[in-house]
MOPAC internal coordinates of N, CA, C and O (Angstrom, degrees):
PM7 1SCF
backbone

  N    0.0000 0     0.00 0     0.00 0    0    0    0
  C    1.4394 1     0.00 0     0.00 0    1    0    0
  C    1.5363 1   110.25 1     0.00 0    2    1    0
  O    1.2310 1   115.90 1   137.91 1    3    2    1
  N    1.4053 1   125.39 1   -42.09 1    3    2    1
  C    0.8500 1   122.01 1   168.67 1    5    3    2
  C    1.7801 1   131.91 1   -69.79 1    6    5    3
  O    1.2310 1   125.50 1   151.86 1    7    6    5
  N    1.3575 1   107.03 1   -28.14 1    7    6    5
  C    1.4962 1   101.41 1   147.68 1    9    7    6
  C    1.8193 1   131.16 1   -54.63 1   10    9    7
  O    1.2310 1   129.44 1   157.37 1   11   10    9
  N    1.6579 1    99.41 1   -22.63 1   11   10    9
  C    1.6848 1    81.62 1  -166.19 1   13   11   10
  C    1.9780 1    90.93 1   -99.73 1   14   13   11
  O    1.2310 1   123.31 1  -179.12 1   15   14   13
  N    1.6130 1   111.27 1     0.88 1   15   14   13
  C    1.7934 1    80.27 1   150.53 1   17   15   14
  C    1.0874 1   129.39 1   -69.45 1   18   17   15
  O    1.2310 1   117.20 1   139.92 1   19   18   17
  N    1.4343 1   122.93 1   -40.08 1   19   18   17
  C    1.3644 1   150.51 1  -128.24 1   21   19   18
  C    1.9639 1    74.18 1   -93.50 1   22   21   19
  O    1.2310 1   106.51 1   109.41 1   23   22   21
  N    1.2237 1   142.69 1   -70.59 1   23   22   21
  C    1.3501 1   142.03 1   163.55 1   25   23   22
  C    1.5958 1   111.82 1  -105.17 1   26   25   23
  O    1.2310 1   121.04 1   -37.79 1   27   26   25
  N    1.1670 1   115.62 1   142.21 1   27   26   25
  C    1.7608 1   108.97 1  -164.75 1   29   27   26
  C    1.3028 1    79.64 1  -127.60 1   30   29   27
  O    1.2310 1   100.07 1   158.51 1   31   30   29
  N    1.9179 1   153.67 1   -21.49 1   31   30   29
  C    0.7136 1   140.11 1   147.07 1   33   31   30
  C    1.3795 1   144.72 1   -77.77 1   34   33   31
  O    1.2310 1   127.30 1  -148.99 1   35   34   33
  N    1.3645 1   103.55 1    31.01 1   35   34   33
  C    1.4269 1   120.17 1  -177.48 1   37   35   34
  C    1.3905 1   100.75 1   -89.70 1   38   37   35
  O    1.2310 1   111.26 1   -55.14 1   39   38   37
  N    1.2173 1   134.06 1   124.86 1   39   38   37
  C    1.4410 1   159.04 1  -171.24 1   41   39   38
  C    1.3106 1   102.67 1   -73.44 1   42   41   39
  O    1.2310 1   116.80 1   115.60 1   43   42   41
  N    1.3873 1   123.69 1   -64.40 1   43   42   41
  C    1.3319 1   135.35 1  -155.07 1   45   43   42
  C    1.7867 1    90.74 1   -74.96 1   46   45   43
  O    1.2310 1   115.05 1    97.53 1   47   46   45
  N    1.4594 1   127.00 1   -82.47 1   47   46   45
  C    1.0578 1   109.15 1   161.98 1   49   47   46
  C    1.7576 1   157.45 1     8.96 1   50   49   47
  O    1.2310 1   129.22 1   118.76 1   51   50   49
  N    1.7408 1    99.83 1   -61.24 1   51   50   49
  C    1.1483 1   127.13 1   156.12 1   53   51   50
  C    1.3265 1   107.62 1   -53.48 1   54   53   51
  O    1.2310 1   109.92 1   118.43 1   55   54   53
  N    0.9740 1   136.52 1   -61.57 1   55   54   53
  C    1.5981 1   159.69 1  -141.97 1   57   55   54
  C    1.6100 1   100.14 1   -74.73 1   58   57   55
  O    1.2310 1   130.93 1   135.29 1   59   58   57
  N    1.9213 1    96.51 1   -44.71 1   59   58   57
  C    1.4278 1    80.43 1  -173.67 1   61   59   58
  C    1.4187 1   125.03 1   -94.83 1   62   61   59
  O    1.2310 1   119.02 1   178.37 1   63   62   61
  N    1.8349 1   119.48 1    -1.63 1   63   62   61
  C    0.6962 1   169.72 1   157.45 1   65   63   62
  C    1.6309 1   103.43 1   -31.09 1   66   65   63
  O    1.2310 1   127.53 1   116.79 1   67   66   65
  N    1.4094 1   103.12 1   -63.21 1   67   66   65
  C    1.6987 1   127.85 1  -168.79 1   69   67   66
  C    1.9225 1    94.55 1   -85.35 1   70   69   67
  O    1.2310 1   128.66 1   131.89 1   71   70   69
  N    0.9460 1   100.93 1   -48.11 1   71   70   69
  C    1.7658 1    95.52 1   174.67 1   73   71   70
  C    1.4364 1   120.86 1   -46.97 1   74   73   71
  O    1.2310 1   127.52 1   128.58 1   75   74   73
  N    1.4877 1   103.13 1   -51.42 1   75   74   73
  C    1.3450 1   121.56 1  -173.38 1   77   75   74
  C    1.9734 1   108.12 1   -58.19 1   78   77   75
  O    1.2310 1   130.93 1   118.95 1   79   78   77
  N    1.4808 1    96.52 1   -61.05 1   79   78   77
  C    1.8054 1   106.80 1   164.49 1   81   79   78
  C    1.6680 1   105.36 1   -30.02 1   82   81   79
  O    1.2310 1   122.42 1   114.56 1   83   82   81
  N    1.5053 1   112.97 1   -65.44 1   83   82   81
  C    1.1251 1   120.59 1  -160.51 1   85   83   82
  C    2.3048 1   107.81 1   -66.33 1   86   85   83
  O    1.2310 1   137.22 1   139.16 1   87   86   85
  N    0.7688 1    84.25 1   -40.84 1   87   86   85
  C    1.8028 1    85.44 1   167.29 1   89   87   86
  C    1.0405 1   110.23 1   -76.94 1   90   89   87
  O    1.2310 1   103.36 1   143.67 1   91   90   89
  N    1.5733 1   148.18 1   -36.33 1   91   90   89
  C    1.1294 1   140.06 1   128.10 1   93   91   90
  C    1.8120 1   128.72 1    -5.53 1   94   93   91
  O    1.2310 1   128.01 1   136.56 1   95   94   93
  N    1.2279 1   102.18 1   -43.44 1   95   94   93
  C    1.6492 1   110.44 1  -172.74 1   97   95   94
  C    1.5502 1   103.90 1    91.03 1   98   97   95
  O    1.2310 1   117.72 1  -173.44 1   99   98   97
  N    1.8468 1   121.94 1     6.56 1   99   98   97
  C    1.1366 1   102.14 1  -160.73 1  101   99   98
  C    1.6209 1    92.91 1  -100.51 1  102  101   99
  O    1.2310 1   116.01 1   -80.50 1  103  102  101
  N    1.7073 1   125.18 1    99.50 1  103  102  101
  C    1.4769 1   116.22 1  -176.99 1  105  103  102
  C    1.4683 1   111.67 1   -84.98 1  106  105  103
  O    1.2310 1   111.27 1  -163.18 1  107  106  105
  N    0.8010 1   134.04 1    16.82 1  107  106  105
  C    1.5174 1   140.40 1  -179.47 1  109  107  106
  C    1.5253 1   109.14 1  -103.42 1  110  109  107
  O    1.2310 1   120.66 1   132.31 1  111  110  109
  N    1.5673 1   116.35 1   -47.69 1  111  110  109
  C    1.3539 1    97.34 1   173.92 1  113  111  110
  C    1.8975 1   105.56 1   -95.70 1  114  113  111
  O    1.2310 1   114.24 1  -172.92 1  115  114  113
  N    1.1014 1   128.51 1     7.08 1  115  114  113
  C    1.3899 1   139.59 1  -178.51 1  117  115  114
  C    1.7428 1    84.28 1   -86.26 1  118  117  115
  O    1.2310 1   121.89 1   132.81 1  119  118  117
  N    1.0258 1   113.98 1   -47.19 1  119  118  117
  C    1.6918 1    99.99 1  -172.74 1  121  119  118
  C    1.6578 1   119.02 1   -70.80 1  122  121  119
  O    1.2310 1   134.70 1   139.46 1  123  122  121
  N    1.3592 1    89.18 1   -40.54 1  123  122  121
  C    1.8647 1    96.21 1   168.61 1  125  123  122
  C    1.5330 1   117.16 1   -63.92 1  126  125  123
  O    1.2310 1   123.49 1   140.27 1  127  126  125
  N    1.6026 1   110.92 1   -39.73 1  127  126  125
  C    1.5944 1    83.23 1  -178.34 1  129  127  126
  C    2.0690 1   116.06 1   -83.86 1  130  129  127
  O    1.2310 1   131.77 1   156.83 1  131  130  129
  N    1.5248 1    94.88 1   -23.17 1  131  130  129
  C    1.5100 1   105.70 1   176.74 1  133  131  130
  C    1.6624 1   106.59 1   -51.23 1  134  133  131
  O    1.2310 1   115.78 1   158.02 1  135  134  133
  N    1.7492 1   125.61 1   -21.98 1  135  134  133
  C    1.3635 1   138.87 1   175.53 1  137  135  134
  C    1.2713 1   113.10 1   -73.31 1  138  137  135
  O    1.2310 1   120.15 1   157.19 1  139  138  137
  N    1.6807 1   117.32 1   -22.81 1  139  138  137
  C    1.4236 1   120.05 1  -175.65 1  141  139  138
  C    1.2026 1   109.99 1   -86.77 1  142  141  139
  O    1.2310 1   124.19 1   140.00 1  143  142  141
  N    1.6688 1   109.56 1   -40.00 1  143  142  141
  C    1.4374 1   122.77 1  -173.38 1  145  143  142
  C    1.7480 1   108.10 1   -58.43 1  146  145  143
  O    1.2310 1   122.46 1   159.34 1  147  146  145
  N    1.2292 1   112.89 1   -20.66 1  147  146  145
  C    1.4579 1   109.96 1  -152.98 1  149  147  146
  C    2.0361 1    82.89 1  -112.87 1  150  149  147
  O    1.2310 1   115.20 1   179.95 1  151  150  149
  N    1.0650 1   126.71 1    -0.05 1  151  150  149
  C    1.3866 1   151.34 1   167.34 1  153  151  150
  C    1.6024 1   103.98 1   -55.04 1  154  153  151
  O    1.2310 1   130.81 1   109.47 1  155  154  153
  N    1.5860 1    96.74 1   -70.53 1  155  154  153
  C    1.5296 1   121.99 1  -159.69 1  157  155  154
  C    1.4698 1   101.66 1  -119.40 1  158  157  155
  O    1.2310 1   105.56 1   172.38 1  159  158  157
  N    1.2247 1   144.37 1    -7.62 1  159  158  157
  C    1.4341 1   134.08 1  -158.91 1  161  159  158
  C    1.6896 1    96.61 1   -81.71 1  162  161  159
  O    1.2310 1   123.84 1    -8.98 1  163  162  161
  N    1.0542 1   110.25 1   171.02 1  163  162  161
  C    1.6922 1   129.71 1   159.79 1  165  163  162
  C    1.7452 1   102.54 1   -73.81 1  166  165  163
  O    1.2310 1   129.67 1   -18.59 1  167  166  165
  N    1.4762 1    98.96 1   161.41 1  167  166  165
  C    1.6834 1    90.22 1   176.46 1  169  167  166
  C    1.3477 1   144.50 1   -75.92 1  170  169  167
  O    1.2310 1   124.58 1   175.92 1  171  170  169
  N    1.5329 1   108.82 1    -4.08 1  171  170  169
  C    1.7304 1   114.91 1   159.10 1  173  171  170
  C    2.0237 1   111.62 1   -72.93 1  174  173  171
  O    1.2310 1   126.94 1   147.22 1  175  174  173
  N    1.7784 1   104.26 1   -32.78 1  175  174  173
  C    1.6279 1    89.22 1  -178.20 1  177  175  174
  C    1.2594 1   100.20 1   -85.00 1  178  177  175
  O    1.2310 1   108.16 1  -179.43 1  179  178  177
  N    1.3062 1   139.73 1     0.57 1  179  178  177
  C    1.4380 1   145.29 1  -177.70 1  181  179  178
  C    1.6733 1    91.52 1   -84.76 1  182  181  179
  O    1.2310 1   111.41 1   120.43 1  183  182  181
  N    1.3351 1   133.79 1   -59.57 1  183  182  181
  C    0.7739 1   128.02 1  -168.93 1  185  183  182
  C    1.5859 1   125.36 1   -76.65 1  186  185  183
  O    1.2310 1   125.21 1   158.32 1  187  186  185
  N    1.2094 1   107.59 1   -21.68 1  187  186  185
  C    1.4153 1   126.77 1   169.74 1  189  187  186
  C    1.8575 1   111.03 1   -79.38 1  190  189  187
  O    1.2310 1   118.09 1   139.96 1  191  190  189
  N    1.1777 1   121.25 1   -40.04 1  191  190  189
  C    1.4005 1   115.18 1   160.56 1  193  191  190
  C    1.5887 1   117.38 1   -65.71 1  194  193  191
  O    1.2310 1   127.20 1   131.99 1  195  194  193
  N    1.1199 1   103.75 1   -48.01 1  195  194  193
  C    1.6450 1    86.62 1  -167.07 1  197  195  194
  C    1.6927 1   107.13 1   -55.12 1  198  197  195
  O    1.2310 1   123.23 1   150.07 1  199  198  197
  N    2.0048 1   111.42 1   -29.93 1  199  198  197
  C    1.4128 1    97.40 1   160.44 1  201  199  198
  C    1.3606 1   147.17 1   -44.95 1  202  201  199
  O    1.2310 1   128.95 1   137.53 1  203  202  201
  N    1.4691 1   100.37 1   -42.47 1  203  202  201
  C    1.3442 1   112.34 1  -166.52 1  205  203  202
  C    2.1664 1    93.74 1   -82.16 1  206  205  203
  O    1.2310 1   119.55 1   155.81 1  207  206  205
  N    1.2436 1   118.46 1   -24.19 1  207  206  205
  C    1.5345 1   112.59 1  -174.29 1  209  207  206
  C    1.7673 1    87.60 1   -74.02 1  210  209  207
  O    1.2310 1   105.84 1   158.59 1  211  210  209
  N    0.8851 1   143.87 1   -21.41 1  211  210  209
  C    1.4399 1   146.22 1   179.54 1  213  211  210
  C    1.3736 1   117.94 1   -65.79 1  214  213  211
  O    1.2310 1   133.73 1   124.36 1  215  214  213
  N    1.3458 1    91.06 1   -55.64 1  215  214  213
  C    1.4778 1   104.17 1  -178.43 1  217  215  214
  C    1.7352 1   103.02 1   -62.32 1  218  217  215
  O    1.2310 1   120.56 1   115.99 1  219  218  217
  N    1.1407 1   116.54 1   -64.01 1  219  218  217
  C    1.7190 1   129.23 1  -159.87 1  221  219  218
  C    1.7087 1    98.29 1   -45.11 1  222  221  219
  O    1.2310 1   131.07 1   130.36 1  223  222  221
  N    1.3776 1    96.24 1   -49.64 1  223  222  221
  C    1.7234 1   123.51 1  -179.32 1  225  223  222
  C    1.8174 1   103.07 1   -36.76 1  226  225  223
  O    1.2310 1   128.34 1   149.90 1  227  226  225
  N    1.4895 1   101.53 1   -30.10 1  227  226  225
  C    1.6344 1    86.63 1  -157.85 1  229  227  226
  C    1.8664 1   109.55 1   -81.79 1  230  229  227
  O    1.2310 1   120.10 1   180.00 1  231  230  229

């Protein structure tokens, strides 16, 4: 958490951020940050989030 003040557009960050939510069980904020990642990511974590917001979704 404290990395994504320090950059809030750091992709990779976000990413791991949203993983962590998601092992958590918490899919609500795993979906919000997996939304940021796909915000700011390059186009494989762009493309890899919108999976995982798919998946959580179901």
């Amino acid at each position: 958490m404290r990395a994504e003040k320090i950059n809030p557009k750091d992709y990779i960050v976000l990413g791991n951020i949203a993983q962590g939510y998601k092992l958590k069980g918490d899919n609500k904020k795993a979906i919000e940050y997996y939304e940021k990642t796909a915000e700011f990511g390059d186009e494989k974590a762009k493309k890899y989030a919108k999976q995982q917001i798919a998946e959580l979704k179901q």
